[in-house]
N, C-alpha and C positions, 0 to 999 in steps of 0.2 A: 846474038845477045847484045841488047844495047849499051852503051857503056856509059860514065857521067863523070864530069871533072871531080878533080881531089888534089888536094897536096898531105901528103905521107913522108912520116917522120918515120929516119931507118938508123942503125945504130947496129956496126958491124967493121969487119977489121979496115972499112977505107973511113971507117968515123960517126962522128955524131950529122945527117944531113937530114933536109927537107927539099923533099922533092915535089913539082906540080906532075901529076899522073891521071891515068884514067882508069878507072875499074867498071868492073861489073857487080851487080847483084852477089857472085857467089862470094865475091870478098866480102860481104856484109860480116858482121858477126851476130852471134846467137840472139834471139830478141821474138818477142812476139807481137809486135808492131812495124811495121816497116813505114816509115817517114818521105816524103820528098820535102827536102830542108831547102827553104828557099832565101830567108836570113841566119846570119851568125853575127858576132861580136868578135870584137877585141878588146880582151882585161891584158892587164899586167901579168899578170898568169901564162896568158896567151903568149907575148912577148918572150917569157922566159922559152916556152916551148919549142917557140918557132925558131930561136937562139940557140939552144942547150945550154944557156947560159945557167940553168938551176933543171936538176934531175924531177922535171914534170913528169914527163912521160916516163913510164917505168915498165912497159910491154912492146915491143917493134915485131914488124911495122904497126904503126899505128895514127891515123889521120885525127890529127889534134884540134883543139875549137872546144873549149867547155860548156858553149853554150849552142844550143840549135831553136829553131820555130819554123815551121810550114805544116803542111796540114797528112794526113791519115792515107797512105795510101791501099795498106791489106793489116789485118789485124784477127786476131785467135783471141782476141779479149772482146768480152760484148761492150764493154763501158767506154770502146772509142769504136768507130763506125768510118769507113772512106769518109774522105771529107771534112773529118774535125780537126780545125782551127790545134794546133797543139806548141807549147816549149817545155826546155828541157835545161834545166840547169844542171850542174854537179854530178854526182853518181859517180864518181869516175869516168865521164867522159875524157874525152880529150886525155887522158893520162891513163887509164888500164881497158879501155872501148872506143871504137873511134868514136871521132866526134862530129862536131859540124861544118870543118870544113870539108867536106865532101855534095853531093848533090841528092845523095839518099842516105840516111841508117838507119838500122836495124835495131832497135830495144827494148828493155824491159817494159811495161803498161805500168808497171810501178812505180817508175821514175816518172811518167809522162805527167804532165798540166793542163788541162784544156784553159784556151787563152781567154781570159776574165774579159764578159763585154767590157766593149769600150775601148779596146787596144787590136792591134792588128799585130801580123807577126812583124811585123816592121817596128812598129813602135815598143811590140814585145821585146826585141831584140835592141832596139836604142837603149831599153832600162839593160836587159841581162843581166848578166852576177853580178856586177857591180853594182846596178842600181837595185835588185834583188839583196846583195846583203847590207846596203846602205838602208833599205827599210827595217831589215834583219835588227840592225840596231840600232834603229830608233823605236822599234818595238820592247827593242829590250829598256833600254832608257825608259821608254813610258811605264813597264811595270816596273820600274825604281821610283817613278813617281815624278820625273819631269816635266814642269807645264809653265804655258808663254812667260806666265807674270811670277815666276822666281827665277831669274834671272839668265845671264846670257849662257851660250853653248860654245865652244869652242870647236869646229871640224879641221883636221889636217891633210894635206893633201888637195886642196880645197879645188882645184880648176881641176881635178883627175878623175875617173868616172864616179867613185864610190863619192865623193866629195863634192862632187856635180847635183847627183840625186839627194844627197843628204841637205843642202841647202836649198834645191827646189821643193823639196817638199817641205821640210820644218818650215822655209820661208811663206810659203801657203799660210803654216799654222799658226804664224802668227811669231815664232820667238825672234828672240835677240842673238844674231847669230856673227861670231867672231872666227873670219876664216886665214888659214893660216895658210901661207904658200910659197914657192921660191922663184913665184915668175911675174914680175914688179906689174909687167904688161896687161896681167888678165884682171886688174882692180876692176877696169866697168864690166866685164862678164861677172864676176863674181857679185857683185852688188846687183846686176840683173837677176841674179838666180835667189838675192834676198840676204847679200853678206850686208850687213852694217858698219862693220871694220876689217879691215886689210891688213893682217898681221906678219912682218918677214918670218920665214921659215928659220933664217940665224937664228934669231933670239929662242929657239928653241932647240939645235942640233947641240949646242953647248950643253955639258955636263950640269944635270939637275942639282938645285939644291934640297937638303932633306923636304924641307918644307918650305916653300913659299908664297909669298900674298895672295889669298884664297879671293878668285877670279870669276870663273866659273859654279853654272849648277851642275855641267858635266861637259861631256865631250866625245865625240867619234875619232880615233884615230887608225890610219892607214900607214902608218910610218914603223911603229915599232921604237926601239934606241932609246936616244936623251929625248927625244920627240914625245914617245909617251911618257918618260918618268918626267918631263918636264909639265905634261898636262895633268899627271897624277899631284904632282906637290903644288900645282895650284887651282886644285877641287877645293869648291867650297867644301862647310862643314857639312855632313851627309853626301856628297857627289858622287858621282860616278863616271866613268869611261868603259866606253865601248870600242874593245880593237878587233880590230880583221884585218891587220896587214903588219908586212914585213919590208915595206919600200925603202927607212932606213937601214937597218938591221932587226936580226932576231933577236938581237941581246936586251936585256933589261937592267940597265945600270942603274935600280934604285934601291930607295929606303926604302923601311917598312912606316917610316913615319905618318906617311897619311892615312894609310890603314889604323894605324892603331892610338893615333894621336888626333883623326880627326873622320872618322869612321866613312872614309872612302871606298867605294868598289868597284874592283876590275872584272869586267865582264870580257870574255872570251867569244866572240859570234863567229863561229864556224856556217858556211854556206852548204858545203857540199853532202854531207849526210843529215843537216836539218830534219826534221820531222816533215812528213807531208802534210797535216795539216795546219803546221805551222807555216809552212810552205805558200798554203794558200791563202791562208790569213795574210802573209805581206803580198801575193798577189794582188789582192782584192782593195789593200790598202791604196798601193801603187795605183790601181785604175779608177781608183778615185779622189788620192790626195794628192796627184803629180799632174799640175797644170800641163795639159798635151799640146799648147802652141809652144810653150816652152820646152818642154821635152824636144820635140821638133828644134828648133832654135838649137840646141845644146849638143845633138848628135850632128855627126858628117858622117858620109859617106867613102869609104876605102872602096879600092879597086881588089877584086878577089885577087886576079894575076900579081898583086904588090903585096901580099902577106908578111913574105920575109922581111922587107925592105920596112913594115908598117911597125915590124914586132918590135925592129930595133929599137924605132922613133919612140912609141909608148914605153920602153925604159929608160929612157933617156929624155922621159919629161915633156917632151914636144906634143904627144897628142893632146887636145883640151877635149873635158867633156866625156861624151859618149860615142864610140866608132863604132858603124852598122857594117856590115857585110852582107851584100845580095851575092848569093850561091848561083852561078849560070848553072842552067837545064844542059 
């Protein structure tokens, strides 16, 4: 039986590890699709993972990767066929199913996406969950009613995957985009991808005030903390903020002042159980609102054998952008 590289997350009395291994087919789990995964990613998510630094994974053994793309190799569902183009965000990968770090898996046809023309699984995999919920919520923002010419956007996290795609694409559409960061160095990449201003990350970890100087028409944040109550008290009047992340903290040290003194709203954009055809809707957006030399430009390349070593780096701020993962056969 032929076997295919993997690294496998175990959690048992010598500990929390990850290991690089080989399996077969019969380790697959249940699915009615079967995959040969030829790219993956690395989110922050991933990081935690491949660390145990935050209880991702929640099933052992279990090969971690929340995101996978490569194409159909046997399937019991007629709606994918050998051969189709396919990715896979959320579902519980990588945290209750393995994932994509491995060279095959096995899943559900319900979770799967055939790859939107226009993108490859490579390029599918530059965007992954991060630039997937970075559209997530600019879609959401759109039906709040955000457009170029009322004014500017705030993104946080801004040189980080979700913060990468969120300013490559708004910056397409034309807004005013004010990116906030804690890495003084990546000013001409961020103004590449369409930031207009460079904001320090300080001026926002500091404890919110109820309300302050109304700035913004909205905002994306990935941080969490004083980070987002700091973006919340300075929503203009009607604004909005879109969070999907916890990179400061999970706390929420605010008022209810902009809520109800200047009728603000927090949008929550979860990735992982999305609707599917909401799902495809920011596919489709992505493969046509995300300039692909620059997507290109914006992703690197990890070495699959350096996962652990990579998970670290992206918690600790060092990766820029978007990290691909080509799975060896």
């Amino acid at each position: 039986m032929s076997r295919f590289p993997a690294w496998l997350a175990q959690k048992d009395d010598r500990g929390y590890r990850v290991e690089r291994v080989e399996l077969s087919d019969d380790d697959l789990m249940d699915g009615d699709v079967t995959v040969a995964v030829e790219y993956s990613t690395l989110n922050y998510k991933d990081g935690l993972a491949l660390t145990g630094k935050a209880p991702i994974i929640r099933r052992f053994p279990l090969v971690p990767g929340i995101d996978l793309a490569g194409h159909v190799i046997t399937s019991e569902n007629p709606d994918f066929q050998p051969g189709d183009d396919v990715l896979l965000n959320g579902f519980g990968i990588g945290e209750t199913h393995h994932g994509g770090y491995a060279a095959r898996a096995r899943v559900r046809s319900e979770w799967l996406l055939k790859i939107p023309e226009g993108l490859d699984a490579r390029r599918a995999m530059a965007i992954g969950t991060a630039g997937y919920t970075a559209m997530l919520c600019i879609l959401k923002l759109e039906d709040h009613g955000i457009a170029p010419d009322r004014g500017p956007l705030a993104v946080s996290g801004a040189a980080g995957g979700v913060g990468s795609i969120a300013l490559a694409v708004l910056g397409k559409l034309g807004y005013e985009l004010h990116a906030i960061t804690g890495r003084d160095d990546q000013a001409d990449y961020l103004k590449e991808l369409g930031a207009t201003e460079i904001l320090p990350r300080e001026d926002f970890t500091r404890l919110a005030r109820p309300l302050a100087r109304e700035t913004w028409q909205a905002a994306i944040d990935v941080a969490g903390g004083n980070t987002l109550a700091n973006l919340l008290s300075q929503q203009r009047y009607g604004g909005a903020v879109a969070a999907c992340g916890l990179a400061e903290s999970m706390e929420l040290p605010a008022s209810v002042a902009p809520f109800i003194l200047r009728g603000v709203t927090l949008y929550g954009v979860d990735s992982v159980q999305c609707p599917m055809p909401r799902r495809i809707e920011a596919w489709q957006r992505l493969a046509r609102d995300l300039d692909r030399s620059l997507l290109d430009r914006l992703s690197q390349e990890i070495d699959f054998e350096t996962l652990p070593e990579a998970g670290e780096e992206i918690l600790a701020g060092k990766v820029r952008g978007r990290a691909v993962i080509r799975i060896p056969t």
